[in-house]
gemmi code that builds the backbone of each chain (N, CA, C; Angstrom):
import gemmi

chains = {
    "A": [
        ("UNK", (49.861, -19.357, -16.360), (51.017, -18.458, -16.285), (50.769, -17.368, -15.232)),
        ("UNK", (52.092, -16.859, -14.558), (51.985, -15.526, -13.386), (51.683, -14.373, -14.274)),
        ("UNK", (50.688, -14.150, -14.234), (50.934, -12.449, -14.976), (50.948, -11.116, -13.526)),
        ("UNK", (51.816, -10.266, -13.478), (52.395, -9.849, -12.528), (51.893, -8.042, -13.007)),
        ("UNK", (51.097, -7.375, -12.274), (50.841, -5.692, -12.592), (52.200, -5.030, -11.894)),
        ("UNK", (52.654, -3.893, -12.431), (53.759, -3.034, -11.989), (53.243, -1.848, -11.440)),
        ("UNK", (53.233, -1.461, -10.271), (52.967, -0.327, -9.002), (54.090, 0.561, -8.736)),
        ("UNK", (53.573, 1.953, -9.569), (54.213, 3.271, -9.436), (55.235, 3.173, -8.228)),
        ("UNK", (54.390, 3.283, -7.309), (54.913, 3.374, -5.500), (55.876, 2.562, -5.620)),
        ("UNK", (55.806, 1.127, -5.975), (56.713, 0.186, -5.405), (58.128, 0.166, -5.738)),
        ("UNK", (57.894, 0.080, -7.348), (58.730, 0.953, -7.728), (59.793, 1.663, -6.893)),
        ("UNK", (59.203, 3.091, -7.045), (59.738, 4.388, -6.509), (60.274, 4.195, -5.315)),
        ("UNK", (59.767, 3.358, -4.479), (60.546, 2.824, -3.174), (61.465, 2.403, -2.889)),
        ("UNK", (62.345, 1.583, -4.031), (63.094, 1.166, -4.736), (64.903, 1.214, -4.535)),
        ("UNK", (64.342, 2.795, -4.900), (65.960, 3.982, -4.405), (65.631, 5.518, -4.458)),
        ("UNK", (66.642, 5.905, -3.659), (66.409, 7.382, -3.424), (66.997, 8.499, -4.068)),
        ("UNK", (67.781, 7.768, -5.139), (68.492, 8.790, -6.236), (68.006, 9.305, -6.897)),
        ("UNK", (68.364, 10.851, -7.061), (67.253, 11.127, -7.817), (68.221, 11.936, -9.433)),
        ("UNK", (67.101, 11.777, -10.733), (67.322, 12.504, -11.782), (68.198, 10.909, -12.771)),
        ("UNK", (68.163, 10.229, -11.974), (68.147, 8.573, -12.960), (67.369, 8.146, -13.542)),
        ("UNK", (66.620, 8.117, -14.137), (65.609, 7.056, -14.301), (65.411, 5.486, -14.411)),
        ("UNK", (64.593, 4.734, -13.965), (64.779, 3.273, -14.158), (63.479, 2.707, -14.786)),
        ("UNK", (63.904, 1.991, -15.818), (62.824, 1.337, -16.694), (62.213, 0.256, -15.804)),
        ("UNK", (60.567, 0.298, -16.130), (59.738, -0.824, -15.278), (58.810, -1.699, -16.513)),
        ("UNK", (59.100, -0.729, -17.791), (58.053, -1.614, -18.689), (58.558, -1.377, -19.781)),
        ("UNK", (58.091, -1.743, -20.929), (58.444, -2.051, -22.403), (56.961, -2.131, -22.982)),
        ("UNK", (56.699, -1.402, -24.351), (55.245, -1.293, -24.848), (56.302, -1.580, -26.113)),
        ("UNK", (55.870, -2.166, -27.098), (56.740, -2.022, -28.201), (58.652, -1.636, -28.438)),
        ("UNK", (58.445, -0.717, -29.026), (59.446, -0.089, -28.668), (60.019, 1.277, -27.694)),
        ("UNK", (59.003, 1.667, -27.129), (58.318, 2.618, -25.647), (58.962, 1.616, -24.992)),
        ("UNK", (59.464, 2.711, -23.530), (59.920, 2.487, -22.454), (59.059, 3.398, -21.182)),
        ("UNK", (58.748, 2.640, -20.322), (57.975, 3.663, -19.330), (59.142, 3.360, -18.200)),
        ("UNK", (59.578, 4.815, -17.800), (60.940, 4.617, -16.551), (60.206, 6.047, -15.651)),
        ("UNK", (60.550, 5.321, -14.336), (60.296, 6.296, -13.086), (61.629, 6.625, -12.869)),
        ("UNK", (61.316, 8.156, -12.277), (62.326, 9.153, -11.699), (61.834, 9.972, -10.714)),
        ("UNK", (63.343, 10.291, -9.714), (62.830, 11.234, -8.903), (63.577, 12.461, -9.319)),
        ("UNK", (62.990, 13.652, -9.275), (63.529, 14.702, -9.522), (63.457, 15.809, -8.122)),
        ("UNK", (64.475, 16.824, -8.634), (64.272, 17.363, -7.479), (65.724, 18.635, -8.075)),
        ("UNK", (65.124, 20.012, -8.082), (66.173, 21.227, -8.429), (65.514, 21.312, -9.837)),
        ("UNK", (67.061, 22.010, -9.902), (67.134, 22.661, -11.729), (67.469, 21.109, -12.508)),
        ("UNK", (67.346, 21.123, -13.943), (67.680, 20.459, -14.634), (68.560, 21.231, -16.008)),
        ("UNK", (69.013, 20.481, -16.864), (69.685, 21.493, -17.703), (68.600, 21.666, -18.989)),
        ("UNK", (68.828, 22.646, -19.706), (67.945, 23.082, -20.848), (68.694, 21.827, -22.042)),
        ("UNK", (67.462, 21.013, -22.742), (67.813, 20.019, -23.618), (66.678, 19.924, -24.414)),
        ("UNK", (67.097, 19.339, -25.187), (65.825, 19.000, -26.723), (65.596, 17.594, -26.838)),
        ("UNK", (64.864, 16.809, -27.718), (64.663, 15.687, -28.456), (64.621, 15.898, -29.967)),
        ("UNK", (65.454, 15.809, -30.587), (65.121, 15.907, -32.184), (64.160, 14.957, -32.731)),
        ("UNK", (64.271, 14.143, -32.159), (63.505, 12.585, -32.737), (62.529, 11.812, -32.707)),
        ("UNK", (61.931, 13.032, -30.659), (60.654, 12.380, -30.124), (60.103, 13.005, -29.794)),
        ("UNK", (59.009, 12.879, -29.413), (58.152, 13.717, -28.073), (58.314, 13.156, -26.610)),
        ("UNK", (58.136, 13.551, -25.942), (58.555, 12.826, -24.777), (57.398, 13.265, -23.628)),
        ("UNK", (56.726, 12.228, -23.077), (55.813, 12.330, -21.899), (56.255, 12.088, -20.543)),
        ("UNK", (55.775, 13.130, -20.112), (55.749, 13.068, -18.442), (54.418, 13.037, -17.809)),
        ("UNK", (54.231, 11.784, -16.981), (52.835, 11.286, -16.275), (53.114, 11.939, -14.856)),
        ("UNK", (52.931, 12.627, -14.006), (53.609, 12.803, -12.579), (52.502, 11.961, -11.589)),
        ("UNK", (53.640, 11.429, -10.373), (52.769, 10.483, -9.704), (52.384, 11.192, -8.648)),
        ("UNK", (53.442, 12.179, -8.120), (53.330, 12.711, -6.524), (54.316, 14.389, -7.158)),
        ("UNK", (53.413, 15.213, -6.866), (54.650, 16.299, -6.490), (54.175, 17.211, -7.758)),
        ("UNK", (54.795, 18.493, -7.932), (54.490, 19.269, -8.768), (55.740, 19.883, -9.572)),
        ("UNK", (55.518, 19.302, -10.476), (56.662, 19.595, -11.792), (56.863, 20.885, -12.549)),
        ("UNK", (57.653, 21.268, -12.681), (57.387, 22.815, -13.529), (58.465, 22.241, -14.727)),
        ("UNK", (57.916, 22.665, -15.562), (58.536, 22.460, -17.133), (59.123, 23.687, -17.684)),
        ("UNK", (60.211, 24.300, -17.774), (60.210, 25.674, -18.672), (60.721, 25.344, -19.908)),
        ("UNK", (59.765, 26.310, -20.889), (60.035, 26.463, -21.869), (60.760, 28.266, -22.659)),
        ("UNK", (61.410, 28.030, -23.597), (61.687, 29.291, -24.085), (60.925, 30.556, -23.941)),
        ("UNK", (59.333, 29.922, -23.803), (58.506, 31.085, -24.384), (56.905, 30.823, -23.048)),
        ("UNK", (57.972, 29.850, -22.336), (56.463, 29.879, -20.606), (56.635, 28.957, -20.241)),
        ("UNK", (55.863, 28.562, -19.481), (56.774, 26.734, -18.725), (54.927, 26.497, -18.423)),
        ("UNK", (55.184, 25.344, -17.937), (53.965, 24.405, -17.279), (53.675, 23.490, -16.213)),
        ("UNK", (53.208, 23.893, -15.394), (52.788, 22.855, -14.356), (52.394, 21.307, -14.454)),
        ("UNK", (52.910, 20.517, -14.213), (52.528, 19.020, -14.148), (52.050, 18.323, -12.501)),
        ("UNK", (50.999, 18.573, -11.946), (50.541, 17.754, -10.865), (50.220, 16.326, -10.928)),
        ("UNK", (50.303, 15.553, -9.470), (50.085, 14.382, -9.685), (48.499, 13.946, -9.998)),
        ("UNK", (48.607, 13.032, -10.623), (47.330, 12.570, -11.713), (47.581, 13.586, -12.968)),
        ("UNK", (48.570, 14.214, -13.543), (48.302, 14.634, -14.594), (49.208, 14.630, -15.718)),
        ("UNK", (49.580, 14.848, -17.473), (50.706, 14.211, -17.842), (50.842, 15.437, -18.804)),
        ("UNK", (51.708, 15.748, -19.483), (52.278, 17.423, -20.212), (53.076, 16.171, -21.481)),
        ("UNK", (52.808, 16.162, -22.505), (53.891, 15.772, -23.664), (54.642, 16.770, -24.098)),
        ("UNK", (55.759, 16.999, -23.880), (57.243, 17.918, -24.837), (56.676, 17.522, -26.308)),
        ("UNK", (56.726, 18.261, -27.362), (56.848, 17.995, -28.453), (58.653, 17.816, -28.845)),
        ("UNK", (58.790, 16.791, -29.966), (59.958, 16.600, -30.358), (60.761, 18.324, -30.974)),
        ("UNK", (62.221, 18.723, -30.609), (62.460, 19.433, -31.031), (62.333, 20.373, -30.020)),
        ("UNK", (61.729, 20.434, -29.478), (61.399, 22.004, -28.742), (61.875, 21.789, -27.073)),
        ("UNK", (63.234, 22.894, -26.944), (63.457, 22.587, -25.911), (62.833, 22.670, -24.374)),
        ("UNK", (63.742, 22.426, -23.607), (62.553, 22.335, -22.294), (63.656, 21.986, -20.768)),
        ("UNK", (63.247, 22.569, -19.804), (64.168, 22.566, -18.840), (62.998, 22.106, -17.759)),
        ("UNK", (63.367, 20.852, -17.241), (62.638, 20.436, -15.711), (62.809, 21.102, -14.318)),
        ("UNK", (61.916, 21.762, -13.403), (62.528, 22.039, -12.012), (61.116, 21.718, -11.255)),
        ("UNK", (62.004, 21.707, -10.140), (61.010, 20.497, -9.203), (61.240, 21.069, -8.117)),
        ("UNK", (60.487, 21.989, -7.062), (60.680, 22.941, -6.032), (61.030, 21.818, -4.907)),
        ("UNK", (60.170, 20.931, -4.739), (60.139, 19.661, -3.801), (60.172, 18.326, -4.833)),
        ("UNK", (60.939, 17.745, -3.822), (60.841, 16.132, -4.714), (59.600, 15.269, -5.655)),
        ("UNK", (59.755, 15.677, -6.819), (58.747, 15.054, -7.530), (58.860, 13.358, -8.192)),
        ("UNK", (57.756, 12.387, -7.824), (57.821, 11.697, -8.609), (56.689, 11.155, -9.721)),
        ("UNK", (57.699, 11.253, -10.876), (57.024, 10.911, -12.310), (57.240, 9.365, -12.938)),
        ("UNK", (56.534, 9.226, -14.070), (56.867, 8.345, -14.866), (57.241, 8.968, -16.179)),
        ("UNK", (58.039, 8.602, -16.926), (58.581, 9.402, -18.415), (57.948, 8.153, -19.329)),
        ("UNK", (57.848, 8.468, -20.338), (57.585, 7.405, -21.540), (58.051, 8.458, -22.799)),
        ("UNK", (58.902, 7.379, -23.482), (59.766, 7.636, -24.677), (60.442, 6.600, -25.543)),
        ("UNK", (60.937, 6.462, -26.720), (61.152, 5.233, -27.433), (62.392, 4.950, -26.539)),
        ("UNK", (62.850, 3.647, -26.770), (63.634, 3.006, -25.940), (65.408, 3.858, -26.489)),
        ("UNK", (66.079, 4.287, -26.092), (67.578, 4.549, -26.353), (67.828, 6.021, -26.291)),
        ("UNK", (66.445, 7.012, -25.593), (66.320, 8.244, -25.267), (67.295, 8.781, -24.335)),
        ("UNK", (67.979, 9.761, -24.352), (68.783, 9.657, -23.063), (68.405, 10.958, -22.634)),
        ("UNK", (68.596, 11.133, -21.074), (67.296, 12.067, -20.319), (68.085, 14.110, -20.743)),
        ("UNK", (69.059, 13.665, -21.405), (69.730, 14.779, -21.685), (69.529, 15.223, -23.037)),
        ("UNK", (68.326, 14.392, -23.926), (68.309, 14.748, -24.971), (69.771, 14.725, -25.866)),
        ("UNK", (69.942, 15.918, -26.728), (70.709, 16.105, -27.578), (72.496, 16.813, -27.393)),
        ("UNK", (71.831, 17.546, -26.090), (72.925, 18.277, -25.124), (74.182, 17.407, -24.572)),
        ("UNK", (73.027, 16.229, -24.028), (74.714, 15.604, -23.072), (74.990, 16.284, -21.797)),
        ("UNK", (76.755, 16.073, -21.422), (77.055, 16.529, -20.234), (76.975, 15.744, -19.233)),
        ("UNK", (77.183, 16.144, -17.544), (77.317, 15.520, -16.776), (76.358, 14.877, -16.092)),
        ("UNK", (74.989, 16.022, -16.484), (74.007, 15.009, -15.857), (73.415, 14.053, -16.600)),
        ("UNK", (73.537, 13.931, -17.869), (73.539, 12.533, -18.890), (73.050, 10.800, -17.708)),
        ("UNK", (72.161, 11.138, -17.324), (72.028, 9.394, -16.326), (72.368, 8.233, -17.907)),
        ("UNK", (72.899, 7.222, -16.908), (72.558, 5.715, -17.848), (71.849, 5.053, -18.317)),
        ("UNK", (72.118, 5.135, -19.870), (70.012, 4.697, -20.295), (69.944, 2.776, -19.883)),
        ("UNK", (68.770, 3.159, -20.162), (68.263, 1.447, -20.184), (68.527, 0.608, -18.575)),
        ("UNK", (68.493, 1.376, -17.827), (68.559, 0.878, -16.597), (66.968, 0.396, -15.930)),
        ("UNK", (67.014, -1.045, -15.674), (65.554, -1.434, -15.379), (65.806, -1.829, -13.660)),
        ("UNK", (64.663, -1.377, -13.157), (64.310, -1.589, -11.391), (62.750, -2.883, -11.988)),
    ],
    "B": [
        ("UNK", (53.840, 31.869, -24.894), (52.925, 30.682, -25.128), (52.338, 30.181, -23.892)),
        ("UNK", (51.104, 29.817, -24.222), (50.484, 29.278, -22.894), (50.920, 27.729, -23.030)),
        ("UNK", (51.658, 26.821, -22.276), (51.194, 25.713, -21.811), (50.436, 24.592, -20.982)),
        ("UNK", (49.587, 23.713, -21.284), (48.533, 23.396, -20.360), (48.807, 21.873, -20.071)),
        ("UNK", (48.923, 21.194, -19.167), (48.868, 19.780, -18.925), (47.357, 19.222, -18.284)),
        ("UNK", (47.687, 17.858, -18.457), (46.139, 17.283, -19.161), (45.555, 16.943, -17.598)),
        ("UNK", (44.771, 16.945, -16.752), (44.346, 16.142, -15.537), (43.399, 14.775, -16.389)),
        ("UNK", (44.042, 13.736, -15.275), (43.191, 12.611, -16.039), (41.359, 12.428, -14.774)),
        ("UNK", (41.538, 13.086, -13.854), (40.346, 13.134, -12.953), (39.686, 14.137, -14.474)),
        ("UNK", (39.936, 15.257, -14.635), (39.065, 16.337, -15.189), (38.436, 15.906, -16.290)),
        ("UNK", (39.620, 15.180, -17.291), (38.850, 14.460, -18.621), (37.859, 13.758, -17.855)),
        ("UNK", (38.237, 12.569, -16.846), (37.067, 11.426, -17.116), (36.179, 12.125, -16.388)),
        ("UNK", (35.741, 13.585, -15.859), (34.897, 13.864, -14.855), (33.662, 14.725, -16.316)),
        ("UNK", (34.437, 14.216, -17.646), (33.268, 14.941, -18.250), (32.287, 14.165, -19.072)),
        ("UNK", (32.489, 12.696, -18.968), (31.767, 11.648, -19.362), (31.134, 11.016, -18.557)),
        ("UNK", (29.965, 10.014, -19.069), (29.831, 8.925, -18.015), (29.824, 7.472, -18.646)),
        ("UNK", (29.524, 7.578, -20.129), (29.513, 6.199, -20.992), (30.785, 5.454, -20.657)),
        ("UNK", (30.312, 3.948, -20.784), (31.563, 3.119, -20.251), (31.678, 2.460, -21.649)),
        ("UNK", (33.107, 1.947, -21.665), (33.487, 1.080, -22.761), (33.910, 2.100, -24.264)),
        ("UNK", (33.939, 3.487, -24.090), (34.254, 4.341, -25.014), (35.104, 5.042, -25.276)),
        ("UNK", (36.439, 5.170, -25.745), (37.853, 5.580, -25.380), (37.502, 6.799, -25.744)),
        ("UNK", (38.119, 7.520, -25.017), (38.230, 8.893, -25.433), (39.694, 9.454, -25.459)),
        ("UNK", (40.154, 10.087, -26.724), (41.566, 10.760, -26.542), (42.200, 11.740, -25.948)),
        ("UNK", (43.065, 11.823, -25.450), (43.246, 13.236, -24.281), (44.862, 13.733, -24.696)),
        ("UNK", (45.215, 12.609, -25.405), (47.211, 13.311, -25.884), (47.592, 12.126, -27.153)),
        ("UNK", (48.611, 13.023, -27.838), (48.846, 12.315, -28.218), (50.730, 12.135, -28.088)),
        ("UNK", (51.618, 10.971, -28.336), (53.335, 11.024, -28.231), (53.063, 10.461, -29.526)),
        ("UNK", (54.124, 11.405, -30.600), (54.640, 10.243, -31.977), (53.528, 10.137, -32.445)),
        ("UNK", (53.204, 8.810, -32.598), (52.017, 8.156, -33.420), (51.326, 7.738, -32.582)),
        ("UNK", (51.654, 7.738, -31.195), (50.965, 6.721, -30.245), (49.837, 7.662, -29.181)),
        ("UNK", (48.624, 6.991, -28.765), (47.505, 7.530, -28.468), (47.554, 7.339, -26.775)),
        ("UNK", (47.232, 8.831, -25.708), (46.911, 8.549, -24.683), (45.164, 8.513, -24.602)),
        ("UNK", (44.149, 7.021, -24.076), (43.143, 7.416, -24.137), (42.608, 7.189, -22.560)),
        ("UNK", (41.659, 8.105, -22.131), (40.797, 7.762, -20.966), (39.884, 7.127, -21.108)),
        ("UNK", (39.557, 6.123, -20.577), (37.751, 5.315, -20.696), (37.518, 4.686, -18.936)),
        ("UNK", (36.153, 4.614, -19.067), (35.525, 3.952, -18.238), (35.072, 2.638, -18.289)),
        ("UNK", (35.337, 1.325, -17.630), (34.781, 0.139, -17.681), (34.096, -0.457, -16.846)),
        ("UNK", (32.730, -1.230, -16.679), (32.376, -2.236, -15.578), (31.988, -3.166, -16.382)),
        ("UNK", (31.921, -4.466, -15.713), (31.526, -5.481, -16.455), (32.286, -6.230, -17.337)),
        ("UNK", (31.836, -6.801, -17.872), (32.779, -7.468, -18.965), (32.842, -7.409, -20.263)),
        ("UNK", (34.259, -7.884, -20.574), (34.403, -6.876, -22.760), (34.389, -8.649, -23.142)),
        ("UNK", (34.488, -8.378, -24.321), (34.691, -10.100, -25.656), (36.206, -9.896, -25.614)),
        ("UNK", (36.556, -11.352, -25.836), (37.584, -11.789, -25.844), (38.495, -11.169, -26.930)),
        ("UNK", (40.028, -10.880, -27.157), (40.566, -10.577, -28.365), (41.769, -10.078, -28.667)),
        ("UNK", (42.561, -9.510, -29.705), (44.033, -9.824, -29.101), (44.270, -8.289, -30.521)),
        ("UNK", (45.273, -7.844, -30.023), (45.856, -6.500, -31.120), (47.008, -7.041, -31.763)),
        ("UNK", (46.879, -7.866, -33.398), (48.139, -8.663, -33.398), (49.711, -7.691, -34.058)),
        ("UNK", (49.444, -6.756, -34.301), (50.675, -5.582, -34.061), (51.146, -5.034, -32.907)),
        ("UNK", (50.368, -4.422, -31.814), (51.115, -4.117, -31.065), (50.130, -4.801, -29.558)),
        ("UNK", (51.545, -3.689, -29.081), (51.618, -4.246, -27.644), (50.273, -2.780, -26.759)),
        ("UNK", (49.851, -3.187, -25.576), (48.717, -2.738, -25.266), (49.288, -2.235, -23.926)),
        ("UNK", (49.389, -0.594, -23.559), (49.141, -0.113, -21.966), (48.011, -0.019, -21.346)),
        ("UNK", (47.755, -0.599, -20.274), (47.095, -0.116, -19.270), (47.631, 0.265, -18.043)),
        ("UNK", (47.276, 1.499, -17.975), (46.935, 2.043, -16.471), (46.096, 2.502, -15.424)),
        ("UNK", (45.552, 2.209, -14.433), (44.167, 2.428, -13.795), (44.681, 3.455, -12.895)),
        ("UNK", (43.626, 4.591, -13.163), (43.789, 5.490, -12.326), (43.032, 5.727, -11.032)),
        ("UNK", (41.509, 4.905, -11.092), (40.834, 4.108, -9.857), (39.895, 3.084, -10.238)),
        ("UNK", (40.387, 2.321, -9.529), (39.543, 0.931, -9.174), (40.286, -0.201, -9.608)),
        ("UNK", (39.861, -1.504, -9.597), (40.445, -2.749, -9.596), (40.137, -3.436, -10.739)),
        ("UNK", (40.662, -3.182, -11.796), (40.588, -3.988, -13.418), (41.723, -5.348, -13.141)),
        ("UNK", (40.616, -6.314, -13.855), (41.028, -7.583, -13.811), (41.318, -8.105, -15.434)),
        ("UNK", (42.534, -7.828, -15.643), (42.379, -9.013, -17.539), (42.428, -10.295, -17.594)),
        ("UNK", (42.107, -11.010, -17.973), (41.691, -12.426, -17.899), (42.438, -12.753, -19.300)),
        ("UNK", (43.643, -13.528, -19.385), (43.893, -14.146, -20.696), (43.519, -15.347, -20.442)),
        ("UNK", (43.958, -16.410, -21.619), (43.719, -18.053, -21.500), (44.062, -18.938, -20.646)),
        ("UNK", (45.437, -18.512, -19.877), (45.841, -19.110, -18.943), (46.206, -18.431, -17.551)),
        ("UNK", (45.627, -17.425, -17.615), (45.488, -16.507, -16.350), (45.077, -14.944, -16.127)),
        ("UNK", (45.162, -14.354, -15.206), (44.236, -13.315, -15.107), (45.796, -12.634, -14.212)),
        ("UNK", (45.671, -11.017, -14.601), (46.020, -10.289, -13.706), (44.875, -8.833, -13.127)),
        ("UNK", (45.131, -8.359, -11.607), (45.117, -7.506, -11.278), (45.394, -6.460, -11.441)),
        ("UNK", (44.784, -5.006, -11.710), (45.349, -4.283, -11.936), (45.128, -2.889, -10.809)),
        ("UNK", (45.514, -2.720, -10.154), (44.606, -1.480, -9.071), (45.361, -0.231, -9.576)),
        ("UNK", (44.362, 1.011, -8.553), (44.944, 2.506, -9.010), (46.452, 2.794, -8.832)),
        ("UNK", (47.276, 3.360, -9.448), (48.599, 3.486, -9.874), (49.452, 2.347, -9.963)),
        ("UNK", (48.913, 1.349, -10.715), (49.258, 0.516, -10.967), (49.352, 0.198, -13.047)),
        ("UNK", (50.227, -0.296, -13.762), (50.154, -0.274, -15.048), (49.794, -2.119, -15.533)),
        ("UNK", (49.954, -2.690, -16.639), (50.305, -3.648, -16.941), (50.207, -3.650, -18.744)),
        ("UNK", (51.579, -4.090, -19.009), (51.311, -4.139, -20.519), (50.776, -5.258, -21.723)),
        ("UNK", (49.755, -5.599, -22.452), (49.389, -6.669, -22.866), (50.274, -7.055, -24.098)),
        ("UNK", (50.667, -7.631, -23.821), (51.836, -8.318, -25.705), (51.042, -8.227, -26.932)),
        ("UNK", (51.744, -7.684, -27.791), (51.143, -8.233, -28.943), (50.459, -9.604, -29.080)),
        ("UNK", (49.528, -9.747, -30.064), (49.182, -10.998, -30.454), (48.555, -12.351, -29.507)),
        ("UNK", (48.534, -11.535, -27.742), (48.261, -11.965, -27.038), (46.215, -12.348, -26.337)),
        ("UNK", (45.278, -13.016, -26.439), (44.362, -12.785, -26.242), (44.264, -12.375, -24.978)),
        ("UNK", (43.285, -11.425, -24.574), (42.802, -11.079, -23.237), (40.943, -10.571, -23.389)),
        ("UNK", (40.908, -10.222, -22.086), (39.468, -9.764, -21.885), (39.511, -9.213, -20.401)),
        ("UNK", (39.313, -7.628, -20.872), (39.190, -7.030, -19.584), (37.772, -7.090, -18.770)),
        ("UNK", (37.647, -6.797, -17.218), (36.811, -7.123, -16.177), (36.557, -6.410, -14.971)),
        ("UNK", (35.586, -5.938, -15.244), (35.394, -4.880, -14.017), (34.389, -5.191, -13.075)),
        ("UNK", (34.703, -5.394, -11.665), (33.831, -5.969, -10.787), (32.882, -4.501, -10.706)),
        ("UNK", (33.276, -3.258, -10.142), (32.986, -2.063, -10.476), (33.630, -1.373, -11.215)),
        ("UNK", (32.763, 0.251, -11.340), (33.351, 0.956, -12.156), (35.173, 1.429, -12.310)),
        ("UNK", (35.694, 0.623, -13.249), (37.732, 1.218, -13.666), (37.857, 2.209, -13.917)),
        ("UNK", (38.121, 3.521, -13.985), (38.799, 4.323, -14.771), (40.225, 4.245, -14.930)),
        ("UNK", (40.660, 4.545, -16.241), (42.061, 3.867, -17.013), (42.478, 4.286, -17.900)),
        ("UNK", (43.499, 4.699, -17.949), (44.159, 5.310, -19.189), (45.023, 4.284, -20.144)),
        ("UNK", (43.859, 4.315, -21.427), (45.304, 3.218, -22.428), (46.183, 4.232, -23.021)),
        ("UNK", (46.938, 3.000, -23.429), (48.330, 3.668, -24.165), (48.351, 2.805, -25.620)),
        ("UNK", (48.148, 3.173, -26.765), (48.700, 2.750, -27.827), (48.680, 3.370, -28.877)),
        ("UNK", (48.796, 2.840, -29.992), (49.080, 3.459, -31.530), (47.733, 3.730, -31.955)),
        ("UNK", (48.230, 5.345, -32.671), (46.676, 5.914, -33.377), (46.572, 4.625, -34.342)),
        ("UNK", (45.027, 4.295, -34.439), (43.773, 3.542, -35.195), (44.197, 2.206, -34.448)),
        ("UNK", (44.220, 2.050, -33.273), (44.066, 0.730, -32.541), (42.813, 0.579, -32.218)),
        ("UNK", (42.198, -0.379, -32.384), (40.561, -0.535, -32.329), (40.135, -1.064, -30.637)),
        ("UNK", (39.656, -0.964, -29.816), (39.188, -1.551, -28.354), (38.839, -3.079, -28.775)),
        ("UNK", (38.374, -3.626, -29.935), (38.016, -4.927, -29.604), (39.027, -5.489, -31.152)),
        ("UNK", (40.211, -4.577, -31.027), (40.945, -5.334, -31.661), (40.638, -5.676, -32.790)),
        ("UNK", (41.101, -7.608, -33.756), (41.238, -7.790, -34.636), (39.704, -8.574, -34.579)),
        ("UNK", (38.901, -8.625, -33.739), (37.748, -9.586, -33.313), (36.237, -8.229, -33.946)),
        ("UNK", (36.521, -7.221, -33.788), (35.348, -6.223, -34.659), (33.926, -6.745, -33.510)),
        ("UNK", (32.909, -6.168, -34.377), (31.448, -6.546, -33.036), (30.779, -5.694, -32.831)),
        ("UNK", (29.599, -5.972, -32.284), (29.005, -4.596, -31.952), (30.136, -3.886, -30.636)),
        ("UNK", (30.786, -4.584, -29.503), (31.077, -4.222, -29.114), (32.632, -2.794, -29.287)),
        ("UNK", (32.273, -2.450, -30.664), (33.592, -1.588, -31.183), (32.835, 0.057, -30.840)),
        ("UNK", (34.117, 0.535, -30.321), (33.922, 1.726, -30.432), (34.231, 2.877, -31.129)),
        ("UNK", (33.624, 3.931, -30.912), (34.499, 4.743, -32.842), (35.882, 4.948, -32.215)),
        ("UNK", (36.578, 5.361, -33.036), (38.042, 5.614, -32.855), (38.249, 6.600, -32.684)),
        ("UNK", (39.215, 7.566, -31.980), (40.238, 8.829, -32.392), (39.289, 9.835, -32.006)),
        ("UNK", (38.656, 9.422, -31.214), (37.362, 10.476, -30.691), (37.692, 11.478, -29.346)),
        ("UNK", (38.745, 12.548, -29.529), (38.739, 13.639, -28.435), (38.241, 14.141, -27.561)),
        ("UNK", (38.558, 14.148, -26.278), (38.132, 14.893, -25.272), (38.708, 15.968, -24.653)),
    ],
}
model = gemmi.Model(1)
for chain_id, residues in chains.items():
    chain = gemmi.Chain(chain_id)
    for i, (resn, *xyz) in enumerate(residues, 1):
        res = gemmi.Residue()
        res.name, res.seqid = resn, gemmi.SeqId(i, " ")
        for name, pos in zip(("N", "CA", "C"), xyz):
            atom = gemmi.Atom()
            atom.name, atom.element = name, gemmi.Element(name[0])
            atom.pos, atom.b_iso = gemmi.Position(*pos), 0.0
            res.add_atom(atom)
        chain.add_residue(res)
    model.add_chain(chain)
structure = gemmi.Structure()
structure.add_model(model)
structure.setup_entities()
């Protein structure tokens, strides 16, 4: 049988839209989806999960209610479920997210920047 | 509140034992671990879940029954449930797994080759 490895980069090369995410793998019921980010994001929660961010390239700032956090590439920050959190990305960052499969990147909030879940590259 | 995100260079820069997972996060129920590999593991399969790997440097090779994949730095691959494999390191891997707290490294197969579990870094 082909068994085939999946490459961050190649990926990401992919398309240039950014704040979509696109699923590249399946662990159970985990989804690992790359995104490019880039600006403000809106303030949103997860009631249900925690949610990880791996960053591949670029430097992520996370704010939280009460301090925010840096995410560099090679390094990964888990959100705890519940606790909100706002993404900004001075320069184009790219990450990988991992979260159960039917997460939507807007959390609980919604709205316009709501991307389409379950989209696989 | 202070928030801190994890570097995966810094964890593995504080070990040197190979073949010993060490924990660095956790999402949900599910375990991020760092380890080091060269050489070769025993054959064996996790028949609940499904298995992440990601190499953060060097060239890990898994070898199932009917084929082998590649795995290089920023590169992932996920092993199926119930699936046998045996990972392979020409040189030293460093790699971050991904799975569910009390997943054992040699699986449902036990051995000397087991390592303790749930062991923090």
């Amino acid at each position: 049988m082909i068994y085939k490895s999946i490459s961050f980069t190649q990926k990401l090369g992919l398309f240039a839209e950014q704040w979509k995410p696109k699923v590249v793998a399946e662990m159970n019921d985990y989804q690992f989806k790359v995104v490019k980010l880039k600006g403000d994001f809106v303030w949103h929660e997860h009631q249900d999960t925690d949610e990880t961010f791996i960053v591949i390239d670029g430097d992520l700032r996370i704010d939280f209610r009460d301090g925010a956090v840096h995410v560099l590439s090679g390094e990964m920050f888990v959100v705890p479920k519940g606790v909100e959190h706002k993404p900004y990305a001075e320069g184009e960052v790219k990450l990988l997210l991992i979260e159960p499969r039917g997460v939507l990147n807007t959390g609980d909030v919604g709205g316009e920047r709501t991307a389409e879940n379950d989209v696989w590259i």
